[in-house]
C-alpha positions, 0 to 999 in steps of 0.5 A: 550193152557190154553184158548180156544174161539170156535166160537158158530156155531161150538159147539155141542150146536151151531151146524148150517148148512150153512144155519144157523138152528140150530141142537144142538148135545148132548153131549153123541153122540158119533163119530169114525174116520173110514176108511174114516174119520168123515161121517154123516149128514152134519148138524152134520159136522161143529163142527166136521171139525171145530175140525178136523181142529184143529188137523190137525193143531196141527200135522203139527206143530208137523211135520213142514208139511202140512197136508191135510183136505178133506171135502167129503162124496165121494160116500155117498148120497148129504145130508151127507158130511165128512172130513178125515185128510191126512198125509204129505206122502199123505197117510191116516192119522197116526193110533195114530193121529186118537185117538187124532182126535176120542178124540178132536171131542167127548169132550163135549164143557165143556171139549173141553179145557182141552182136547185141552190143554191135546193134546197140552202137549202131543206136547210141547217138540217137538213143543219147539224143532222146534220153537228152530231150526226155523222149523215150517215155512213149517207147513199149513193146505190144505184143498180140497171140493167136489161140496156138497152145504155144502162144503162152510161153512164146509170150513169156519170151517176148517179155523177158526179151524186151526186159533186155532194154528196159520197155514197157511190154504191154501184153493185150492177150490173144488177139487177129494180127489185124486188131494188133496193128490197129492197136499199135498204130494207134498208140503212135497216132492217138487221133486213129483210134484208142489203142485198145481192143475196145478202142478197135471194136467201137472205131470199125462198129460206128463207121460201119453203122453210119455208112449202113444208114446212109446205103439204101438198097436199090429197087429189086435188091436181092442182097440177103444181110446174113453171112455164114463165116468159118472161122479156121477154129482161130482167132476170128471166132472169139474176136469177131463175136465181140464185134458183132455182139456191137452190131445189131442182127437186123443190120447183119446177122452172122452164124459161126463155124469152126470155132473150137476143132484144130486149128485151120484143119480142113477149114480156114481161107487157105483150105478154101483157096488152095483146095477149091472146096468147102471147108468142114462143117458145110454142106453147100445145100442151104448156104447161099453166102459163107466166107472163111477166115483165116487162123489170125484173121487177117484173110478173107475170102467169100464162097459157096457150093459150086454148081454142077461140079463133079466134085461133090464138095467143090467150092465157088470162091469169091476171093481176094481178086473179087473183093478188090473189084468190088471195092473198087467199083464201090470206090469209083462210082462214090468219087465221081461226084467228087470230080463232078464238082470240079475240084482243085485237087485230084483224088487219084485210085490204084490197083495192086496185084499180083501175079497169082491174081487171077487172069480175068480179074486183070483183064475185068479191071483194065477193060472194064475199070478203066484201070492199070492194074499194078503187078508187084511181088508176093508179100503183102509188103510189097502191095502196101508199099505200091498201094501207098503211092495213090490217094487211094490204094487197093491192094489184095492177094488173091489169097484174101489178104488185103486192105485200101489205104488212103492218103494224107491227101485224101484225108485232109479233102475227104476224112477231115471235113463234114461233107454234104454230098451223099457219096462222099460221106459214104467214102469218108465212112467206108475208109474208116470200116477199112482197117488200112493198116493191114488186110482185116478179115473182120473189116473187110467183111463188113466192107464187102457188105456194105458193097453188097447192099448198095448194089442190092446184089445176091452171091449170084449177082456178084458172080455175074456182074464182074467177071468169071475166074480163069481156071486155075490150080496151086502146088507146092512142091518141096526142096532142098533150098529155095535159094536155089529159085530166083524169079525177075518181072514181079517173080512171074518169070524164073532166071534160076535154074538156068533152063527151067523157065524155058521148059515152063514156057513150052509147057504151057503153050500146049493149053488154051489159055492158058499162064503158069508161073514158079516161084519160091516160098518167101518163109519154107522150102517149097517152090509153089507152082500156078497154072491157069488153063481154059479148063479145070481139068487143064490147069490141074494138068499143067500144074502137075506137069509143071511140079515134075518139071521142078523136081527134075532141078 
């Protein structure tokens, strides 16, 4: 493209919000696309999700596919928003993609189209070669928002952005990223599902029903089929109301809260993560089982009150470390009738972590599992691409977010063929519960469910028969540049500042059981700071400790 018109609002120099104030963004501001895409202030965003849009476009030319764009700030307070680009398998967007989106958004509006037509060479004699075969008709830029006042006009910028390359921009309205995925990895893989918010509701209801009729609660079950979810006053409460009105009470009855206050305002699975406490709304009394989602529902972490806590509100929380080894008991215990019938090929299963898992989580799958368990770098992306390697992956943050993924392996032996065995019924099914293109808060529920029922077990049962949490404590601590913070051995040790890690290493070795890790945020400038100790009290004390340290740097 030799001549690039940009609409003025959607310059640095024009940068306005929906509200039309003007915010100019120089030019030697600089933005990286992180593990979560492009995350600022949303008086920042409309350039950057006008561009996004753009490139997006450009690869699904490029690929003859639809791309996603997703418009979100996900857990992150209600004045910022995002955008994250997906990838026609419905993964994260492609490594080398990224590059080009880093570069298109941090060219000044001088150089914008010389780098657009820079890009856009780059792509010509693929681009030639499709038009030549006709193989550009499927190409369309979807693209999803979560309930932010923003989301709108940063929607409108998306379709004037994939204007610029002339593709179909199909706009499915407010949406969880999860479902947005779903949809665009169906669009590419019409056998997935119908690639449409119908299509995602019917494809997880039906798997979720049969699996539930072929799940008989055990003897004494103290499974209770009711589950209180704080939806972050996000996305999750309309979307997930539209599920469950498919689902019916007797088979799980959900009540919700927080669905219409600011968004993920001293609620959502981040709050009941990082601050260990019940979100707003919830009194701990008569709740036996609650679970929080996140803004765009893509975590999920269960709780309940916290029994004999000083703290008043303190919350016991079964996250994403629970919900793995849940999972994964689950798994295990249904794909041992497969390897009992002596087959040809093996159906393999791993584990993926990270290093904010919790210490006895590891250890519970490795001595209990029999398992290895993986540590991999923060980033979803990360997880997916090791989880990827089994026939069976199940990665999970400790945050909540996190999925199962299958093989084409698995798929052709179990999904593919009517199987007469119980167990590997209840397999194929529950790999159809899972939305394996991305951590679904909505999926992983009903999956947690599932589990629960088979072993008939109550939020006592699960806490019991798994393993208990280390205790542990987080702090961010602001920067100036978290560049400054490089990490190596899965970010669990620091190499950058020279002299930081050894002063960690000493710390941490004064606290009985303690770990301790510091690594840089991958989307601010924050260095976040973990610490587990023998007791709560400790690990809030080393990683307080810890936090002085780093401001000494």
């Amino acid at each position: 493209m030799s001549f690039l018109v940009v609409p003025s609002e959607f310059t640095r120099a024009g940068n306005t919000t929906h509200t039309g104030e003007k915010f100019p963004i120089p030019d030697d501001e600089k933005f990286s696309y992180g593990t979560a895409g492009f995350r600022f202030d949303a008086k920042k965003l409309p350039f950057l999700v006008f561009r996004c849009a753009y490139v997006a476009s450009l690869r699904a030319r490029q690929l003859n596919s639809a791309i996603g764009v997703m418009i979100t700030a996900s857990h992150n307070p209600e004045e910022d928003n995002g955008v994250k680009l997906v990838d026609p398998s419905g993964d994260m967007l492609n490594g080398q993609w990224e590059k080009y989106a880093t570069e298109i958004v941090n060219a000044s509006d001088a150089e914008l189209p010389s780098a657009v037509a820079a890009l856009e060479k780059q792509m010509s004699q693929i681009e030639k070669s499709f038009i030549a075969r006709g193989l550009v008709q499927n190409a369309r830029v979807v693209c999803g928002m979560d309930t932010r006042v923003t989301g709108p006009h940063l929607m409108s910028a998306a379709s004037q952005g994939s204007a610029l390359f002339s593709v179909r921009f199909e706009n499915i309205g407010v949406v969880s990223t999860p479902i947005l995925h779903y949809i665009v990895k169906s669009h590419n893989f019409p056998q997935f599902a119908n690639p449409t918010l119908h299509g995602y509701y019917t494809a997880i209801k039906e798997a979720f029903m049969e699996l539930y009729m072929e799940t008989e609660e055990p003897e004494g079950s103290r499974y209770q089929p009711k589950v209180i979810v704080d939806c972050a006053n996000g996305v999750g409460a309309p979307r997930f109301r539209d599920l469950m009105k498919e689902i019916p009470s007797d088979y799980l009855e959900v009540e919700f809260r927080n669905e219409n206050g600011r968004l993920n305002h001293q609620c959502g699975a981040d709050f009941v993560k990082i601050k260990q406490e019940l979100p707003e709304n919830f009194d701990g009394i008569q709740e036996p089982k609650s679970a929080s989602f996140d803004g765009d529902a893509d975590r999920l972490i269960y709780f309940r009150s916290k029994k004999g806590a000083e703290k008043p509100r303190a919350a016991e929380l079964f996250d994403g470390d629970k919900i793995a080894c849940l999972y994964a008991m689950y798994i295990q215990e249904q794909l041992k009738a497969y390897h009992e019938t002596k087959p040809t090929y093996n159906i393999d299963m791993g584990i993926v972590q990270t290093a904010y898992a919790n210490g006895a989580s590891t250890r519970f799958i490795r001595d209990t599992l029999k398992m290895k368990p993986i540590i991999v770098k923060t980033g979803v992306k990360y997880l997916h691409e090791e989880a990827s390697e089994f026939d069976i992956g199940i990665y999970f943050e400790a945050n909540g977010h996190g999925t199962v993924v299958f093989s084409s392996h698995f798929d052709s032996i179990i999904r593919r063929h009517p199987q007469t065995l119980v167990p590997l019924r209840r397999l194929a099914l529950f790999s159809r519960v899972i939305n394996e293109t991305v951590g679904d808060a909505f999926a992983d529920l009903l999956a947690v469910e599932i589990c629960l029922r088979h072993y008939g077990w109550s939020m006592d049962d699960w806490a019991e028969k798994l393993y208990r949490d280390v205790p542990s404590h987080q702090v961010k601590v602001d920067v100036a540049k978290r560049e400054d913070f490089e990490t190596t051995n899965a970010e669990q040790t620091l190499v950058k500042p020279i002299g930081l890690q050894e002063e960690i290493d000493k710390t941490v070795a004064k606290y009985k059981e303690s770990r301790a890790f510091v690594r840089p945020s991958g989307t601010e400038n924050i260095v976040r700071v973990y610490a587990e100790a023998d007791t709560l009290e400790n690990a809030i004390e080393l990683g307080e400790t810890l936090k002085k340290i780093v401001l000494k740097y």
